[in-house]
N, CA, C and O atoms as a Maestro MAE file, in Angstrom:
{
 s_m_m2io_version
 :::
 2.0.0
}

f_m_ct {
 s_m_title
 :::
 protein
 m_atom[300] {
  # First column is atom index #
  i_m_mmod_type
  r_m_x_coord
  r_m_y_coord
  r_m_z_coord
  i_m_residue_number
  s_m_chain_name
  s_m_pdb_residue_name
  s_m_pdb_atom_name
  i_m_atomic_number
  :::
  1 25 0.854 -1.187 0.000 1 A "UNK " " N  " 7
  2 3 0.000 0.000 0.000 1 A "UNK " " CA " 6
  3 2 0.893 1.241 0.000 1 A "UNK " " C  " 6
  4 15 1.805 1.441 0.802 1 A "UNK " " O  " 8
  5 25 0.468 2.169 -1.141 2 A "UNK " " N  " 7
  6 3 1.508 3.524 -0.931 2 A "UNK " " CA " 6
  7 2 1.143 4.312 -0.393 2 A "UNK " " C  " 6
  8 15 -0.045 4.542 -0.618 2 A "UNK " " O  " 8
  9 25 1.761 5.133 0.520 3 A "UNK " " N  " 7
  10 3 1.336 6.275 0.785 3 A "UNK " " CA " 6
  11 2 1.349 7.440 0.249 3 A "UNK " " C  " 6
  12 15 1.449 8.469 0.918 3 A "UNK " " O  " 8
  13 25 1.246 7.413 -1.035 4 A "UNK " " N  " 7
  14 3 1.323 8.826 -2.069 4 A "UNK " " CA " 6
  15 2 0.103 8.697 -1.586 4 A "UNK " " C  " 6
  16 15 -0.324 7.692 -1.018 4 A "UNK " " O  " 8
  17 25 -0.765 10.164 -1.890 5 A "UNK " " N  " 7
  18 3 -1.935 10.561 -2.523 5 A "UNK " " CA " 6
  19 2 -2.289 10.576 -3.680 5 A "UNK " " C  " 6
  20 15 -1.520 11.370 -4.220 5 A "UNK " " O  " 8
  21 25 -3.070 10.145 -4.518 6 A "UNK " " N  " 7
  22 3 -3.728 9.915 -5.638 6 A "UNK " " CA " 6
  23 2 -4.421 11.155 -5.789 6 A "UNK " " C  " 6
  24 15 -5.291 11.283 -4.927 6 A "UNK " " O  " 8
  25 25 -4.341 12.078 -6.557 7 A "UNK " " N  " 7
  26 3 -5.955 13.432 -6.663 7 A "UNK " " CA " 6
  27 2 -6.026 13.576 -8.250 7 A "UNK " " C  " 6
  28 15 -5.275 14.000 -9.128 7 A "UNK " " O  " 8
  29 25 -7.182 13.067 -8.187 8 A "UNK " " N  " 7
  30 3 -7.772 13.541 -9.671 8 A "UNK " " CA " 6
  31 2 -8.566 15.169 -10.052 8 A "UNK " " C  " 6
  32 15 -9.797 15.201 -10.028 8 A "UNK " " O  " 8
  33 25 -7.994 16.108 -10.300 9 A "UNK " " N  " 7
  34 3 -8.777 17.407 -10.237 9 A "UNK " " CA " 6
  35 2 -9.637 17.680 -11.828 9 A "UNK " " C  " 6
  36 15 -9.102 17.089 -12.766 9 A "UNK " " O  " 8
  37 25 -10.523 18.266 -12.076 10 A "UNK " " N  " 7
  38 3 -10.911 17.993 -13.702 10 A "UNK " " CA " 6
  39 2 -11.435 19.638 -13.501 10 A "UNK " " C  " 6
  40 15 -12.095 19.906 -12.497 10 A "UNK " " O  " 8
  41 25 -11.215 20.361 -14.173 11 A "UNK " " N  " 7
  42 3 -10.987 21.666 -14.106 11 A "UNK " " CA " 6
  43 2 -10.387 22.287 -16.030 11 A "UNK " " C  " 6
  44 15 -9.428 21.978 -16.739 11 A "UNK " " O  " 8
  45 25 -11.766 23.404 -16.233 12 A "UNK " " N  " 7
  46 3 -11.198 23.675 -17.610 12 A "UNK " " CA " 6
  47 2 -10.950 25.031 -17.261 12 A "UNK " " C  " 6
  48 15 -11.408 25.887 -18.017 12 A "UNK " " O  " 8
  49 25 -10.255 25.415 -16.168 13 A "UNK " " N  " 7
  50 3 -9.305 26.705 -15.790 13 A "UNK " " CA " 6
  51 2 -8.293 26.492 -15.213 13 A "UNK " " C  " 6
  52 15 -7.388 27.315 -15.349 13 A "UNK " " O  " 8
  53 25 -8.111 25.474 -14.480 14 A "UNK " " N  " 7
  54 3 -6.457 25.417 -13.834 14 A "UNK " " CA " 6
  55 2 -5.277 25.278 -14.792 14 A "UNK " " C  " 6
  56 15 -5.590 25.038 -15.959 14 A "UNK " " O  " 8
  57 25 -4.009 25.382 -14.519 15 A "UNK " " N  " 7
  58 3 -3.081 24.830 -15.299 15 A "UNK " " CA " 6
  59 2 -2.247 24.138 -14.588 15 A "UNK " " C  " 6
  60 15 -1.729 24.669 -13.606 15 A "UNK " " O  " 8
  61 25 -1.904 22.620 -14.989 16 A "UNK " " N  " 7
  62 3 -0.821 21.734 -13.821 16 A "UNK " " CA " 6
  63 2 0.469 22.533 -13.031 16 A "UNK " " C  " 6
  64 15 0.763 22.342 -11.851 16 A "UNK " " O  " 8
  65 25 0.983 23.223 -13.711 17 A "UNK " " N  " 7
  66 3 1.792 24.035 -12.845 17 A "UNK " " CA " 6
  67 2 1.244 24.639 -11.837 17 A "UNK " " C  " 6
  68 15 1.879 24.536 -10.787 17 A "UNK " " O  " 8
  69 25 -0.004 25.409 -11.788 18 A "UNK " " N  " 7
  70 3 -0.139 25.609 -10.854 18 A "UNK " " CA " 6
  71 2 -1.305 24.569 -9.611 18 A "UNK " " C  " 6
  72 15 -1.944 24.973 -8.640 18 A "UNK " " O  " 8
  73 25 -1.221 23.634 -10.001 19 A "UNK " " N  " 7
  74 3 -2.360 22.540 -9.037 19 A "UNK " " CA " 6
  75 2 -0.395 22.378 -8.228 19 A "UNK " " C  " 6
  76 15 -0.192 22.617 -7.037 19 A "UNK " " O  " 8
  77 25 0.583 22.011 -9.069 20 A "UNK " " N  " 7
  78 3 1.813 21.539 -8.525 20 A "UNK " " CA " 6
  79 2 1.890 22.787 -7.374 20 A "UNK " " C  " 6
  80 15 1.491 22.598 -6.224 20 A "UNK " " O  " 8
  81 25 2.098 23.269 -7.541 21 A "UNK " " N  " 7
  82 3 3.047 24.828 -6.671 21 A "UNK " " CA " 6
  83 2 1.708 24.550 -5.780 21 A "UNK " " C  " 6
  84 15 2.062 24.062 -4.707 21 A "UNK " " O  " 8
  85 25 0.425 24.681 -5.851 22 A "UNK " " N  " 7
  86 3 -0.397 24.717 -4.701 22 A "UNK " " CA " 6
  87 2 -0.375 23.868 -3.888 22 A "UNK " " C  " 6
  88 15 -0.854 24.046 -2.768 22 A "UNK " " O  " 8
  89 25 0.282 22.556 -4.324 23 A "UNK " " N  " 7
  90 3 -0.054 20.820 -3.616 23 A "UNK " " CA " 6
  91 2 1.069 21.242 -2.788 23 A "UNK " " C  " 6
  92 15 0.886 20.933 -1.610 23 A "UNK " " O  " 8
  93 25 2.704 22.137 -3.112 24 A "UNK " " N  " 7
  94 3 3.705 21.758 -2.457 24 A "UNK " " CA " 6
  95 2 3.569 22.021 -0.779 24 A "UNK " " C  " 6
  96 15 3.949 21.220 0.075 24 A "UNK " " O  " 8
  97 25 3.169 22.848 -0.616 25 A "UNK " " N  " 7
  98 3 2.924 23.396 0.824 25 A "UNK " " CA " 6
  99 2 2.765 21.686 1.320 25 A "UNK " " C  " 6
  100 15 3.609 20.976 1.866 25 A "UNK " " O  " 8
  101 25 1.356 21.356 0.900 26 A "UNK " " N  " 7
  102 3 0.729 20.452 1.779 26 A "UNK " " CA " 6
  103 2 1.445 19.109 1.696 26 A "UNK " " C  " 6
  104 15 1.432 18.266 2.593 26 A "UNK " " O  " 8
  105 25 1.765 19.053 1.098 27 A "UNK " " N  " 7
  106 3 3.001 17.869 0.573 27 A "UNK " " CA " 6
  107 2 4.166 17.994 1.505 27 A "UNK " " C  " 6
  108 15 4.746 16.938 1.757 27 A "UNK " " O  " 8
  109 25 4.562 18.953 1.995 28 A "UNK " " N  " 7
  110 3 5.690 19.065 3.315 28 A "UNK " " CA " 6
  111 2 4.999 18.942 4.282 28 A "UNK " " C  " 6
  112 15 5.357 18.094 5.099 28 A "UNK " " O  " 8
  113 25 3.945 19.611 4.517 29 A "UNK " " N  " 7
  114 3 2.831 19.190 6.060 29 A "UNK " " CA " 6
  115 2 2.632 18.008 6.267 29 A "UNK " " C  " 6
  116 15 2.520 17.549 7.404 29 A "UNK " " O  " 8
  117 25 2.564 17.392 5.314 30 A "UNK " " N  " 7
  118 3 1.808 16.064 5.075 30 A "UNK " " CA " 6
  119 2 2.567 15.075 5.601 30 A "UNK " " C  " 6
  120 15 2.304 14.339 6.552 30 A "UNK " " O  " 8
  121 25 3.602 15.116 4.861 31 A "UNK " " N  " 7
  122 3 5.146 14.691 4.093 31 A "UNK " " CA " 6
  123 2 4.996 13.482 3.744 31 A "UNK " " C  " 6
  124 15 5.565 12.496 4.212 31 A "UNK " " O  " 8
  125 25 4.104 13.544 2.781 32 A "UNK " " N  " 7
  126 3 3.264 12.634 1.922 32 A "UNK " " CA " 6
  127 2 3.235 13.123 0.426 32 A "UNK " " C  " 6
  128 15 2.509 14.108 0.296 32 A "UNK " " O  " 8
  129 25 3.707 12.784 -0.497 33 A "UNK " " N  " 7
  130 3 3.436 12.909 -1.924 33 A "UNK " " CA " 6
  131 2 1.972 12.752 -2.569 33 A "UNK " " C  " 6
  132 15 1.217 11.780 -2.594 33 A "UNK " " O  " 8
  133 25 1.805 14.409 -3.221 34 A "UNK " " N  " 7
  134 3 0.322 14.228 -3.343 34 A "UNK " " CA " 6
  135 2 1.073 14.033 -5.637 34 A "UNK " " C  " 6
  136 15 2.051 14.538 -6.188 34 A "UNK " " O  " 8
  137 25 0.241 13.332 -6.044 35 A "UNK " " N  " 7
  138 3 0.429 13.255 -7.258 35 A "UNK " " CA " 6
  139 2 -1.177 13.455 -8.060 35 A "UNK " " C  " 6
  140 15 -2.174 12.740 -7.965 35 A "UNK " " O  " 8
  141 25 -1.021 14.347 -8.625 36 A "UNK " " N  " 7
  142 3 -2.125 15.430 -9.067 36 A "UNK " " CA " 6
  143 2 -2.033 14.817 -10.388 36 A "UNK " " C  " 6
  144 15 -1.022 14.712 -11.081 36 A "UNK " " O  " 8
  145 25 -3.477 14.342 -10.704 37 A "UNK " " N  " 7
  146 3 -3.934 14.348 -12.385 37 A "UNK " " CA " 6
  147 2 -5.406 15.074 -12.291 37 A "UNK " " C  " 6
  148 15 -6.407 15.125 -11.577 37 A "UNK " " O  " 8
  149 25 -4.720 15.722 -13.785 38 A "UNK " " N  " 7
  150 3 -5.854 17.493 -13.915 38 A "UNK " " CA " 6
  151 2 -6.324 17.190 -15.603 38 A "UNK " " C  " 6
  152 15 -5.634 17.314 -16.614 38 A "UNK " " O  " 8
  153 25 -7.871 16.716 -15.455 39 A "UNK " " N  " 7
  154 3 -7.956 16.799 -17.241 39 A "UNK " " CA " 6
  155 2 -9.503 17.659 -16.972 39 A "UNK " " C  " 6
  156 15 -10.215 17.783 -15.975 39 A "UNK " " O  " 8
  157 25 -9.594 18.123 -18.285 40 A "UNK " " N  " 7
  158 3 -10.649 19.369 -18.550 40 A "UNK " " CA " 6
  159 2 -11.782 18.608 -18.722 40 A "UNK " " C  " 6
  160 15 -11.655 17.450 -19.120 40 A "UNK " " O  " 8
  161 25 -13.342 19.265 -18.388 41 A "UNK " " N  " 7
  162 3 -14.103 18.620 -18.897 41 A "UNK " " CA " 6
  163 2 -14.088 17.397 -19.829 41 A "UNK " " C  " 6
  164 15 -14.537 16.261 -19.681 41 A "UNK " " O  " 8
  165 25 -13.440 17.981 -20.816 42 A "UNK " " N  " 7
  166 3 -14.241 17.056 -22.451 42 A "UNK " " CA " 6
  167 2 -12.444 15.296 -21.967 42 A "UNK " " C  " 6
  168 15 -12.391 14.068 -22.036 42 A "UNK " " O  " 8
  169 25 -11.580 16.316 -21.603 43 A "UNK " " N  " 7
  170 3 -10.701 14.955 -21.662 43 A "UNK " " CA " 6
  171 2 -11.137 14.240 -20.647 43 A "UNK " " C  " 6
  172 15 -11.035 13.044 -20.917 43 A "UNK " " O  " 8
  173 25 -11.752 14.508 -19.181 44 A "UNK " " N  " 7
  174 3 -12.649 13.366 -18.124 44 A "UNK " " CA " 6
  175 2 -13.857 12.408 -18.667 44 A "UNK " " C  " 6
  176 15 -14.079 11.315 -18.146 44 A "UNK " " O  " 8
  177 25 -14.768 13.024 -19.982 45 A "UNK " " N  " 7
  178 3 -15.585 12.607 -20.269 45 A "UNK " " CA " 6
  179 2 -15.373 11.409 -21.355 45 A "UNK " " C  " 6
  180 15 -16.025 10.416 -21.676 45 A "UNK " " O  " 8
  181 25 -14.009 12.055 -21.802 46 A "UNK " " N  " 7
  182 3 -13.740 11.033 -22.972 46 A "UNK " " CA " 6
  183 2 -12.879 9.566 -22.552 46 A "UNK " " C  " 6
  184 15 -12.650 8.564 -23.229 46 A "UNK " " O  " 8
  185 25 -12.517 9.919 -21.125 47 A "UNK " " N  " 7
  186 3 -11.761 8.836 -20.976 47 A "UNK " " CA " 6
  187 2 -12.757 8.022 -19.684 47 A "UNK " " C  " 6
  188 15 -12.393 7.163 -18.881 47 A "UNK " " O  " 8
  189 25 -13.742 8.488 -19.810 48 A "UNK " " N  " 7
  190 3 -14.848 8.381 -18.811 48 A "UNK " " CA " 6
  191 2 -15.490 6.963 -20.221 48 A "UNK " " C  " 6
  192 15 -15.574 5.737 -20.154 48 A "UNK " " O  " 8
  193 25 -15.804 7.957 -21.322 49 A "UNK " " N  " 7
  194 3 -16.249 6.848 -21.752 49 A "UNK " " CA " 6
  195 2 -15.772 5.466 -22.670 49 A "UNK " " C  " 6
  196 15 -16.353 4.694 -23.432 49 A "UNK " " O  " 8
  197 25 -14.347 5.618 -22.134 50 A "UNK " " N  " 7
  198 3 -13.155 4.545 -22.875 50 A "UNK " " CA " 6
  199 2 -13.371 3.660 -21.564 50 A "UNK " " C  " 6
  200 15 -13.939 2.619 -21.894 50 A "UNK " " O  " 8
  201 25 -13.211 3.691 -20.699 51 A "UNK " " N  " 7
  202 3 -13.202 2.953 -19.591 51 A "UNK " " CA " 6
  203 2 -11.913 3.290 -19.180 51 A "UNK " " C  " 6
  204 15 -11.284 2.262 -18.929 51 A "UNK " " O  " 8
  205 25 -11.250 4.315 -19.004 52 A "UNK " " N  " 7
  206 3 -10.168 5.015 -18.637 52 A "UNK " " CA " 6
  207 2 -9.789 4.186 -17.085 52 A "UNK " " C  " 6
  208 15 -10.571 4.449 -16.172 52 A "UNK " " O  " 8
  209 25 -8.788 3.338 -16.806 53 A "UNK " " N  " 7
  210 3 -8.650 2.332 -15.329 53 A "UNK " " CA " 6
  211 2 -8.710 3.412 -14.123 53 A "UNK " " C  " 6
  212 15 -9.341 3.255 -13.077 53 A "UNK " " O  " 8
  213 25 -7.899 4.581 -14.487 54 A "UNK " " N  " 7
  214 3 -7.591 5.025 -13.337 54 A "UNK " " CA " 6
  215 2 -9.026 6.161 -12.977 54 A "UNK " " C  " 6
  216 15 -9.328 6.474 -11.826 54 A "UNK " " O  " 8
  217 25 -9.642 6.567 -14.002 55 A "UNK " " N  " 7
  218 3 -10.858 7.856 -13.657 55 A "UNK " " CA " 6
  219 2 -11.823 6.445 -13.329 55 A "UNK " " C  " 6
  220 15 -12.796 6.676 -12.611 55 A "UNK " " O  " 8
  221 25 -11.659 5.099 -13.758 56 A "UNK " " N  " 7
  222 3 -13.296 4.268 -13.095 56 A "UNK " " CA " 6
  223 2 -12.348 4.167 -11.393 56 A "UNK " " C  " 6
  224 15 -13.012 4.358 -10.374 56 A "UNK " " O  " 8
  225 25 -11.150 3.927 -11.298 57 A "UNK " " N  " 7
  226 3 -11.063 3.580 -9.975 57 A "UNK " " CA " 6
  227 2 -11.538 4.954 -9.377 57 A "UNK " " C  " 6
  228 15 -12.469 4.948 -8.571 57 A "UNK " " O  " 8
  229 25 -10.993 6.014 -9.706 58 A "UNK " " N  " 7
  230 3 -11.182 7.142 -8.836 58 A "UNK " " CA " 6
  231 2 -12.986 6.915 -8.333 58 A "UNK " " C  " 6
  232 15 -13.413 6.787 -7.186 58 A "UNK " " O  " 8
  233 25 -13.529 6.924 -9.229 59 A "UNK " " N  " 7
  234 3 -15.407 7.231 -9.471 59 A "UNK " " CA " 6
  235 2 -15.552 6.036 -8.713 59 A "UNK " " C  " 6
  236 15 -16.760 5.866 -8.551 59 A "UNK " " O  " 8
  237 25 -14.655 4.785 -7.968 60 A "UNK " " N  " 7
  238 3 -15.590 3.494 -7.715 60 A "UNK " " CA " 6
  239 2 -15.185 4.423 -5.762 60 A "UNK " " C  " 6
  240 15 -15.920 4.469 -4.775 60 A "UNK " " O  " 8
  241 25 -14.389 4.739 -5.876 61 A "UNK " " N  " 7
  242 3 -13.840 5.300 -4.271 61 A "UNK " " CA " 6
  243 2 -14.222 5.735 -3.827 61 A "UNK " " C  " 6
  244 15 -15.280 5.977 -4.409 61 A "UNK " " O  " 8
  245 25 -14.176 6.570 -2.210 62 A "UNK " " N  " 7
  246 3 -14.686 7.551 -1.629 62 A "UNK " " CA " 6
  247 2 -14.038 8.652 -2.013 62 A "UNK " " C  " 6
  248 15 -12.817 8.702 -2.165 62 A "UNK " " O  " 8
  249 25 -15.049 9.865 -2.240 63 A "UNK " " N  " 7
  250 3 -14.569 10.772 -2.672 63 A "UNK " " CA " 6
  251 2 -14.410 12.126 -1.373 63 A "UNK " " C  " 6
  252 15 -14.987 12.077 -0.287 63 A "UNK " " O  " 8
  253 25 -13.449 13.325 -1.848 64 A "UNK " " N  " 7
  254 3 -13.459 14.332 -1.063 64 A "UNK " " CA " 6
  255 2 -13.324 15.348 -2.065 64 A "UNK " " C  " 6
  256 15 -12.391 15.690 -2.791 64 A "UNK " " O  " 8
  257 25 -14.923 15.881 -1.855 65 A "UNK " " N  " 7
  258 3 -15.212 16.803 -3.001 65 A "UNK " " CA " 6
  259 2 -15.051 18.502 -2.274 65 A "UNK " " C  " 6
  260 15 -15.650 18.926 -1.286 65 A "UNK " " O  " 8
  261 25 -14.167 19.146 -3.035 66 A "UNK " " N  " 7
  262 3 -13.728 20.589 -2.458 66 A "UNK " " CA " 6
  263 2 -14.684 21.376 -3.340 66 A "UNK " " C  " 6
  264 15 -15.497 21.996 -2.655 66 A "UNK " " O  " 8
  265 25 -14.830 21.537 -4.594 67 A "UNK " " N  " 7
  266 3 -15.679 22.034 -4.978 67 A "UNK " " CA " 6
  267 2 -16.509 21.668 -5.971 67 A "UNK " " C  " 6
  268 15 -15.932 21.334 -7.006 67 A "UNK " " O  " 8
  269 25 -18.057 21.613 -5.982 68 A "UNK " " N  " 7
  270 3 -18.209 20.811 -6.698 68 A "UNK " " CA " 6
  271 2 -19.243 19.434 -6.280 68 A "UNK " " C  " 6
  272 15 -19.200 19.129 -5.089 68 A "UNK " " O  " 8
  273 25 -20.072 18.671 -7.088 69 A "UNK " " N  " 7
  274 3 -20.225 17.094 -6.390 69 A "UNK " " CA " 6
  275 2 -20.139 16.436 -6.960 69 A "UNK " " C  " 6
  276 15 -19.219 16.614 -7.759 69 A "UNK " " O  " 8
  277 25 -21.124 14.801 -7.166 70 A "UNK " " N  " 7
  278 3 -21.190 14.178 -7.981 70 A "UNK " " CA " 6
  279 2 -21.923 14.495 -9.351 70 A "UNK " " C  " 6
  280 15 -21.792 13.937 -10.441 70 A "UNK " " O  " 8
  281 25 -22.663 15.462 -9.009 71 A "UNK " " N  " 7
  282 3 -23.700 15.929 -10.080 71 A "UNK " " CA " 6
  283 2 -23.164 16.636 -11.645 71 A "UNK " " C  " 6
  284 15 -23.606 16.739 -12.789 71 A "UNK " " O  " 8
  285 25 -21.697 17.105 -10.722 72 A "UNK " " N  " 7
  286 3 -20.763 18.189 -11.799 72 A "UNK " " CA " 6
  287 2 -19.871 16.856 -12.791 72 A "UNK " " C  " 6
  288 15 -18.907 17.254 -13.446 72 A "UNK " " O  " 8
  289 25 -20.113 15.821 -12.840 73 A "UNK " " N  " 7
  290 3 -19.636 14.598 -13.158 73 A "UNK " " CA " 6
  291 2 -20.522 14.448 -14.683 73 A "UNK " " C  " 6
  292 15 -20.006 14.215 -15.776 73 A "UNK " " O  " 8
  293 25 -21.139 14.534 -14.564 74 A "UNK " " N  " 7
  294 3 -22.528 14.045 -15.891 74 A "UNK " " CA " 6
  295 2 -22.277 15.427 -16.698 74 A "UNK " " C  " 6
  296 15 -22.026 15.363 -17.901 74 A "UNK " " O  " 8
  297 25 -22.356 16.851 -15.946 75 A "UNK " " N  " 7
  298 3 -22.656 17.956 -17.137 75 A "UNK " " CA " 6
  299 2 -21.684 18.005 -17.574 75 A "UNK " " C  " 6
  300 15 -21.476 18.748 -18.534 75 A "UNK " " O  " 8
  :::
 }
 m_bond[299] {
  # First column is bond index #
  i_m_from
  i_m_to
  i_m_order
  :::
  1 1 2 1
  2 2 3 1
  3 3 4 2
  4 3 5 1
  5 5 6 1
  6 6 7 1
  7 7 8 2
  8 7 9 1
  9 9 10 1
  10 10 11 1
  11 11 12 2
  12 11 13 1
  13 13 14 1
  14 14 15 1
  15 15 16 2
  16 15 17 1
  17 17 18 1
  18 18 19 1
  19 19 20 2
  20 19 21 1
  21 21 22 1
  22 22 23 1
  23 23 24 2
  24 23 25 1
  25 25 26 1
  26 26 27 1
  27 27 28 2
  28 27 29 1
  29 29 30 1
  30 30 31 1
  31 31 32 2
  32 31 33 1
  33 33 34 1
  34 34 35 1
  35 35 36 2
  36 35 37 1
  37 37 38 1
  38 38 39 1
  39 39 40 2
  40 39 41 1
  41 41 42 1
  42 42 43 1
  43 43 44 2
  44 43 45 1
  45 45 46 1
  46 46 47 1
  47 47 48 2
  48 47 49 1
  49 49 50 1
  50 50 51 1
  51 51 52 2
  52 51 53 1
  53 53 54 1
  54 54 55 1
  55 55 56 2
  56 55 57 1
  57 57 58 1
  58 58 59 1
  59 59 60 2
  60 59 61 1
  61 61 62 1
  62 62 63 1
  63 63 64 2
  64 63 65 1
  65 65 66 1
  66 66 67 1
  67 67 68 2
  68 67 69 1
  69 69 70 1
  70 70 71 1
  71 71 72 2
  72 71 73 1
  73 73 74 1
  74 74 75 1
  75 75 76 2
  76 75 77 1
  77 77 78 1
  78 78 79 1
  79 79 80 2
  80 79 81 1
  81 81 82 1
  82 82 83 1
  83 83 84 2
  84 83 85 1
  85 85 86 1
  86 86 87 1
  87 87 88 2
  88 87 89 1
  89 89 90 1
  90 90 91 1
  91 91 92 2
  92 91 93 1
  93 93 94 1
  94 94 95 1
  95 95 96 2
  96 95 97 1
  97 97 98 1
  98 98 99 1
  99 99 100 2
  100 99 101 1
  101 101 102 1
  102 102 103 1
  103 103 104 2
  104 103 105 1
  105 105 106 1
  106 106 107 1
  107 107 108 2
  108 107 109 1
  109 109 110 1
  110 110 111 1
  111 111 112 2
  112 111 113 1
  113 113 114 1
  114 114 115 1
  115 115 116 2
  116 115 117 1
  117 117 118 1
  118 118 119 1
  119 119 120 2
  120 119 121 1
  121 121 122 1
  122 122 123 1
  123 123 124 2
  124 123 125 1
  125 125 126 1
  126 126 127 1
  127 127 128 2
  128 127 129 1
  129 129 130 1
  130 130 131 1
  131 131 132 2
  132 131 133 1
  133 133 134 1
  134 134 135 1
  135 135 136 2
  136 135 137 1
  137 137 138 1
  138 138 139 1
  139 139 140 2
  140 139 141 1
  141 141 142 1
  142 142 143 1
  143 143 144 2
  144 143 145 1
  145 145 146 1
  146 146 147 1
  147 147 148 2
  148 147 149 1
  149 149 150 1
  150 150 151 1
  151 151 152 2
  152 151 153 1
  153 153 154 1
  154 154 155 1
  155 155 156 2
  156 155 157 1
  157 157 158 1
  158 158 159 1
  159 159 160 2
  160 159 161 1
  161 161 162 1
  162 162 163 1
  163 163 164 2
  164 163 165 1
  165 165 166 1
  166 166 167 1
  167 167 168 2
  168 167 169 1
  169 169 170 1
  170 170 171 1
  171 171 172 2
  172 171 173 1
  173 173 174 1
  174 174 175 1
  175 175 176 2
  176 175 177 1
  177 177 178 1
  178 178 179 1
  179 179 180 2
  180 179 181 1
  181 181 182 1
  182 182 183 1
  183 183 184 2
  184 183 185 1
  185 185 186 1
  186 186 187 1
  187 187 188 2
  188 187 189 1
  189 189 190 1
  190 190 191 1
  191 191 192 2
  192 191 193 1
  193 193 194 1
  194 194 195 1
  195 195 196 2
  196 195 197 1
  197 197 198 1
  198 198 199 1
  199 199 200 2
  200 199 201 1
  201 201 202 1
  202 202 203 1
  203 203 204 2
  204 203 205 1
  205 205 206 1
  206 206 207 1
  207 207 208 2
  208 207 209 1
  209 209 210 1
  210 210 211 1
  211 211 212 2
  212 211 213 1
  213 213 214 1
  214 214 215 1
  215 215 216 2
  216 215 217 1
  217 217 218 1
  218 218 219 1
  219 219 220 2
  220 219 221 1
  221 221 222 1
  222 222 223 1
  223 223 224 2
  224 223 225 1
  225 225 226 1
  226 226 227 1
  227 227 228 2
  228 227 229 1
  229 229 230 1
  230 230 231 1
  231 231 232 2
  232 231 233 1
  233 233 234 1
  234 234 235 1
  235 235 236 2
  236 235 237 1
  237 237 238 1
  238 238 239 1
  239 239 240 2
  240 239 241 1
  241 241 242 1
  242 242 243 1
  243 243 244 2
  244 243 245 1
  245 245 246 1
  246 246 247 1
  247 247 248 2
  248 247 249 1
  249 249 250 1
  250 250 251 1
  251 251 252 2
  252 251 253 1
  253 253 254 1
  254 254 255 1
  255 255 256 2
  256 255 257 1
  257 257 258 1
  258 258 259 1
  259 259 260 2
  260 259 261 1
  261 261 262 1
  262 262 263 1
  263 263 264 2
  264 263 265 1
  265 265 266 1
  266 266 267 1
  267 267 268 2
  268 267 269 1
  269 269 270 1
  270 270 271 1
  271 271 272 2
  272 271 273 1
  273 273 274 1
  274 274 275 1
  275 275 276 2
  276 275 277 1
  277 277 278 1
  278 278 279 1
  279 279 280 2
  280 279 281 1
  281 281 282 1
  282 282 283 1
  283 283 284 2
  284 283 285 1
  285 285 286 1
  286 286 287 1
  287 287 288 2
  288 287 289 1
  289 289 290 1
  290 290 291 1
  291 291 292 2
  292 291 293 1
  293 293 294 1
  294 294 295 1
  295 295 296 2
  296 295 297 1
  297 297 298 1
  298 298 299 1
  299 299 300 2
  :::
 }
}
């Protein structure tokens, strides 16, 4: 079992550089490796409907929704 963090963010305004620079703080608090995957609407949906392994594991898990719910998933 690893102790990285897994975070899937899906966001068609962020840019990975900055999800990185925001995670670092908490990543020393933590001192736990958070490893951030960031896809936009249309690339979550498309790999949503490939059967993408890692977006069905995320969707089978418990989630911790910051902003946002399950509902923002479908539109």
């Amino acid at each position: 079992v690893s102790s990285d963090i897994d975070l899937m963010i899906v966001s068609d305004t962020l840019a990975y550089a900055e999800v990185v620079l925001a995670l670092d703080p908490l990543q020393a608090r933590l001192g736990r490796e958070i490893n951030p995957t960031l896809y936009s609407r249309d690339a979550f949906s498309r790999r949503l409907a490939q059967g993408n392994a890692f977006v069905a594991r995320v969707l089978d898990q418990p989630k911790l929704w910051v902003i946002g719910g399950q509902d923002d998933l479908a539109a």
